[in-house]
C-alpha positions as CSV (number, residue, x, y, z in Angstrom):
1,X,0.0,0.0,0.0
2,X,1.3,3.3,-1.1
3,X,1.6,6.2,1.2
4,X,-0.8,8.3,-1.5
5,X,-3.1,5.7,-0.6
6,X,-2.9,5.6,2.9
7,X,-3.3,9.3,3.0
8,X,-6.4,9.1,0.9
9,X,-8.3,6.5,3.0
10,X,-7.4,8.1,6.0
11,X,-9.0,11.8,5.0
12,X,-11.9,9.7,3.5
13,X,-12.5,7.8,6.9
14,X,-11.6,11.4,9.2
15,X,-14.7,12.9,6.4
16,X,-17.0,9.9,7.3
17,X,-16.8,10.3,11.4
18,X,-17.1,14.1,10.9
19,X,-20.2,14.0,9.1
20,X,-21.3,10.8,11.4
21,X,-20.5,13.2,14.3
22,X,-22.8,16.0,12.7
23,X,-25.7,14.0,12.3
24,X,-25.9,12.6,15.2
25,X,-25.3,15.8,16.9
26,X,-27.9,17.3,14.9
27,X,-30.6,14.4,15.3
28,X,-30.1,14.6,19.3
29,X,-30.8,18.3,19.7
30,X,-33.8,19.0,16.8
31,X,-36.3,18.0,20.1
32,X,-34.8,21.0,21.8
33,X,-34.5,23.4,19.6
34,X,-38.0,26.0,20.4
35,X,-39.1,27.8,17.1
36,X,-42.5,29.6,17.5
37,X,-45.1,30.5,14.4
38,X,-46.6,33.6,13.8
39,X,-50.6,34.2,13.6
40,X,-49.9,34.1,9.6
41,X,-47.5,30.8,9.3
42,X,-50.8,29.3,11.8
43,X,-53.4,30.1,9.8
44,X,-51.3,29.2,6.6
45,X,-50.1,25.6,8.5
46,X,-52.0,22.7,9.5
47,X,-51.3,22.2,12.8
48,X,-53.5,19.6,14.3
49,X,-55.4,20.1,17.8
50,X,-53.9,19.8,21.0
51,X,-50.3,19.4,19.7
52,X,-48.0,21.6,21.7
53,X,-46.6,24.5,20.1
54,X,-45.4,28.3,20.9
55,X,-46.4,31.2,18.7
56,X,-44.9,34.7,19.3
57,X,-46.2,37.9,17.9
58,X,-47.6,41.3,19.6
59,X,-50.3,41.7,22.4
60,X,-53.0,43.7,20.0
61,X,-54.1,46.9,21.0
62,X,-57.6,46.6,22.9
63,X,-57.8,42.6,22.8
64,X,-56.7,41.9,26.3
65,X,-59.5,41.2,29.1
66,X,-59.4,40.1,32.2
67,X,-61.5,37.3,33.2
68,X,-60.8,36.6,36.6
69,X,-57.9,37.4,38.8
70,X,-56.0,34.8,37.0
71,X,-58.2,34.0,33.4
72,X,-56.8,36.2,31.0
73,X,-58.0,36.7,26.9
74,X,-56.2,38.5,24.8
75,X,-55.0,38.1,21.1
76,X,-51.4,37.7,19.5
77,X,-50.8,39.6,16.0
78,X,-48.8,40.0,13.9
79,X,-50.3,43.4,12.1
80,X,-51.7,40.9,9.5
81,X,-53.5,38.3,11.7
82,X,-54.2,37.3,15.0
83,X,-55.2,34.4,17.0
84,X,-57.2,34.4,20.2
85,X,-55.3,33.4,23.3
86,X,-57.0,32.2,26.8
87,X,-54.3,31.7,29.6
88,X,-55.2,30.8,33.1
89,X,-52.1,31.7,35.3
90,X,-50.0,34.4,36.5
91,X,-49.1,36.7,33.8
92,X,-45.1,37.5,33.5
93,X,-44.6,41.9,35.0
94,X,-43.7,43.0,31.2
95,X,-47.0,41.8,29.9
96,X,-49.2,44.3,28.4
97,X,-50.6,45.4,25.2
98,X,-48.4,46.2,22.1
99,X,-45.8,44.2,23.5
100,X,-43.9,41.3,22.5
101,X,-44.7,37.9,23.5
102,X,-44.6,34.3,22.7
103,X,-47.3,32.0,24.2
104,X,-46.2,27.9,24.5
105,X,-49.8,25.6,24.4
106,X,-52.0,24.5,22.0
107,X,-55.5,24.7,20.1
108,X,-58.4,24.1,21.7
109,X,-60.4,24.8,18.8
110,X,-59.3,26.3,15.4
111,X,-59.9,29.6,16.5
112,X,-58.8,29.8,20.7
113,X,-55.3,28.8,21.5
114,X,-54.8,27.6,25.3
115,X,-51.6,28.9,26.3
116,X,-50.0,27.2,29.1
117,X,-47.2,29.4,29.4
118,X,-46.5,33.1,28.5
119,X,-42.8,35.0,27.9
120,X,-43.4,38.9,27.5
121,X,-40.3,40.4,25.3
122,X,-38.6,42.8,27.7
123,X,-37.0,46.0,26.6
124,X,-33.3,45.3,25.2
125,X,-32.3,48.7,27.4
126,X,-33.6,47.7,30.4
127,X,-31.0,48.1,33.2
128,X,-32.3,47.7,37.0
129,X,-32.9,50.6,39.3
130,X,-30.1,49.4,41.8
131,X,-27.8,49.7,39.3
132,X,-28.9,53.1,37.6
133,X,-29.4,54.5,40.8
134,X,-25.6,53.6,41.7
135,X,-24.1,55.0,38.1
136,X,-26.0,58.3,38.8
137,X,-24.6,59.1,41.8
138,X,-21.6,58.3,40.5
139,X,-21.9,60.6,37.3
140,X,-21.7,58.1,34.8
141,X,-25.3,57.8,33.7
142,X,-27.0,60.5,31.6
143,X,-30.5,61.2,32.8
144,X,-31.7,62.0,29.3
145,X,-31.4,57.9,29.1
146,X,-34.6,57.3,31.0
């Protein structure tokens, strides 16, 4: 056996366990990678009843109502369609309307989703009190910034 050949088989074999190694990775982790549909992917999708999914979107302006002190309705859009969301639970401090959220459950019917659990988007600038307080009394935050 040549040392051309040698070489040759083993980059052929190092190629094989690579791409082994990929796809295996790969085929472990696609149960826990979390990708949410927007009101328009849902109504263009067929997602069957009761099958656990997330869908993210916007609180719409004027949807949300309170039920109870812990039955919520409220609807996710995405400025071209919206779904109707019921939630029984304790909604997340940075929940309101016109803000971002993504809603984990599933359809009750083909027009109420039953969310289970609810993320609100917070504000990327946010920075807590404590710390603010702290920089301003030590000059280095600018109180146009609030």
């Amino acid at each position: 056996m040549s040392i051309r050949y040698q070489r040759l088989l083993l980059i052929l074999i190092s190629v094989i366990l690579i791409l082994s190694s990929i796809l295996l990775i790969l085929y472990n982790v696609r149960e826990n990678i979390s990708y949410f549909y927007t009101p328009s992917e849902i109504t263009d999708a067929d997602i069957e009843l009761n099958k656990r999914i997330r869908i993210g979107g916007f609180v719409e302006k004027g949807s949300f109502i309170k039920l109870s002190s812990n039955n919520f309705k409220f609807k996710i859009t995405d400025n071209i369609n919206s779904i109707n969301v019921k939630y029984t639970g304790i909604l997340p401090d940075l929940f309101r309307e016109e803000q971002g959220a993504v809603i984990e459950g599933s359809f009750e019917t083909n027009k109420i989703f039953n969310a289970g659990i609810v993320f609100a988007k917070h504000d990327e600038n946010y920075m807590p009190s404590s710390i603010k307080s702290d920089l301003e009394k030590k000059g280095y935050w600018n109180k146009k910034y609030k």
